[in-house]
C-alpha positions in Angstrom: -8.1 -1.0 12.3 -8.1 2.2 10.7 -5.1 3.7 12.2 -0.8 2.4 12.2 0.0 4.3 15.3 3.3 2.1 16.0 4.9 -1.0 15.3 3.1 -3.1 17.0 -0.4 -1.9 14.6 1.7 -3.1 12.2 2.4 -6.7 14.1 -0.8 -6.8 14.7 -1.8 -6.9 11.0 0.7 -9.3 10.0 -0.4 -11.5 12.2 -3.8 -11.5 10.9 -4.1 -13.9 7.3 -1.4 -16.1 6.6 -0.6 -14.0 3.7 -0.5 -10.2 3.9 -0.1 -7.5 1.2 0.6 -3.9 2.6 0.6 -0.9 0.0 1.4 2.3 0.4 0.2 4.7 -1.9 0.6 8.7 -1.9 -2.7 10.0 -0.9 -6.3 10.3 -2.3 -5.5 13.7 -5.1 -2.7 11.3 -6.7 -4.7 10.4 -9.9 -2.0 7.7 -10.3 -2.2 6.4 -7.2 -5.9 6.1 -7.5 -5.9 4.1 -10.8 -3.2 1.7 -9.1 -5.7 1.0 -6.5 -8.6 0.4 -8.5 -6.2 -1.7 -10.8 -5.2 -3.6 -8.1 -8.7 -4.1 -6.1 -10.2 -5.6 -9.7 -7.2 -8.1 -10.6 -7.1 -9.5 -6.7 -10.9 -10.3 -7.0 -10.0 -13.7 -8.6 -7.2 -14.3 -6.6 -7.3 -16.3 -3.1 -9.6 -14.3 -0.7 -7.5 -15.4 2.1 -4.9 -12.6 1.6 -4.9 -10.0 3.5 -4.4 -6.4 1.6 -4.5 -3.3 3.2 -3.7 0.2 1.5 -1.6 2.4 3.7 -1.5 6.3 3.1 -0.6 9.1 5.5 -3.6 10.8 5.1 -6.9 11.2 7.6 -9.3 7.9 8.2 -12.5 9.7 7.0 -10.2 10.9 3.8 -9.3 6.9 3.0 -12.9 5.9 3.6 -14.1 8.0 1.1 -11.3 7.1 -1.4 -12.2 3.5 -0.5 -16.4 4.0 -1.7 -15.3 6.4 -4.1 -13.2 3.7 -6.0 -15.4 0.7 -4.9 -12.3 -1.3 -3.2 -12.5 -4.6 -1.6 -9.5 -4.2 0.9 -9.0 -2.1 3.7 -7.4 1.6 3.6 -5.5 2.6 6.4 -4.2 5.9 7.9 -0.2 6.1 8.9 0.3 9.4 10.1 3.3 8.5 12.2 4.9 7.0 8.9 5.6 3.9 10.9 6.2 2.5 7.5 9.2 4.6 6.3 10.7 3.6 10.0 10.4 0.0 9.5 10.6 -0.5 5.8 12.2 2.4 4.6 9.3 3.6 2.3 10.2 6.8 1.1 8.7 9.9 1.1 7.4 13.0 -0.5 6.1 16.6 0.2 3.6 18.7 -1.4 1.2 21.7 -0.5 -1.0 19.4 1.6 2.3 18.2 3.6 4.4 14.9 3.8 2.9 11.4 2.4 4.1 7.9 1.1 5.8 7.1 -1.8 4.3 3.9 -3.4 5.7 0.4 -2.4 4.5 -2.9 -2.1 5.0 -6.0 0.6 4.6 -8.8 1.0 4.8 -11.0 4.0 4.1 -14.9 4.2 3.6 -16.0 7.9 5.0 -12.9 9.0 7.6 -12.9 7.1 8.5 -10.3 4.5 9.0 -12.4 1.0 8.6 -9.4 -1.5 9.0 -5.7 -1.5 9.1 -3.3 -3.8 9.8 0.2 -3.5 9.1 3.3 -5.6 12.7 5.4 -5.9 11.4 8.8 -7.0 14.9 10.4 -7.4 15.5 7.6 -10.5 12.6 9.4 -12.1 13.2 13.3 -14.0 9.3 13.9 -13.7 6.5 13.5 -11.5 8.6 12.5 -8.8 7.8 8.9 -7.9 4.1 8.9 -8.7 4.6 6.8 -12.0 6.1 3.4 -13.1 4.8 1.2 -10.5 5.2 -2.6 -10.6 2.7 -4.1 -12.8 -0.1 -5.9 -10.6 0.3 -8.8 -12.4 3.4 -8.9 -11.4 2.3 -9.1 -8.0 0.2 -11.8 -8.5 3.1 -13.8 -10.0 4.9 -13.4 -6.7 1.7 -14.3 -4.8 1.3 -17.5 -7.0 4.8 -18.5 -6.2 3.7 -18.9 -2.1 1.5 -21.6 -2.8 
């Protein structure tokens, strides 16, 4: 799937792996968000391959292929458009030249089940609007850890 066009994309996914980690990131010219996602692709290579993780931006599917072999990631990247995930999660959201995107967040869901989420708040932060301070992968993992 390289496209959320509704909820039912988003089922869809969930209902895939047993375990399921969707993050939402701000868009292939965030140099933050682009770290986070080679951070996070490195440290989940020696965790259980039977997650699922899929990296959810609201920008084009050739734009998140290219960020995907640009940064050498081993999960999907996925194009929300729609921003069916500020409708169902309440991820928030930005603007910028280019137009709207994502603000960071993270989720987990166990069975389909939502057991973790985390949120980036960009009006608790004076500068760079959201695209800092994220949750430490490891702490992540921690949370991951704690399923099994």
């Amino acid at each position: 799937m390289n496209n959320i066009n509704n909820a039912n994309d988003i089922k869809q996914i969930l209902e895939s792996h047993e375990t399921v980690i969707l993050l939402t990131y701000r868009g292939s010219w965030c140099p933050f968000c682009r770290k986070y996602l080679s951070d996070f692709s490195k440290a989940f290579r020696s965790v259980d391959k039977s997650n699922k993780i899929i990296g959810i931006s609201s920008e084009s599917v050739e734009e998140s292929q290219k960020l995907k072999e640009q940064l050498n990631l081993d999960f999907e990247l996925v194009s929300d458009h729609n921003f069916i995930m500020n409708s169902l999660y309440q991820v928030k959201t930005g603007e910028n030249r280019s137009g709207a995107y994502l603000q960071p967040s993270i989720f987990i869901f166990h069975k389909g089940v939502k057991v973790f989420e985390w949120i980036q708040n960009p009006s608790l932060f004076k500068n760079l609007g959201g695209a800092i301070n994220r949750i430490p992968v490891g702490d992540v993992i921690k949370e991951l850890n704690a399923l099994t």
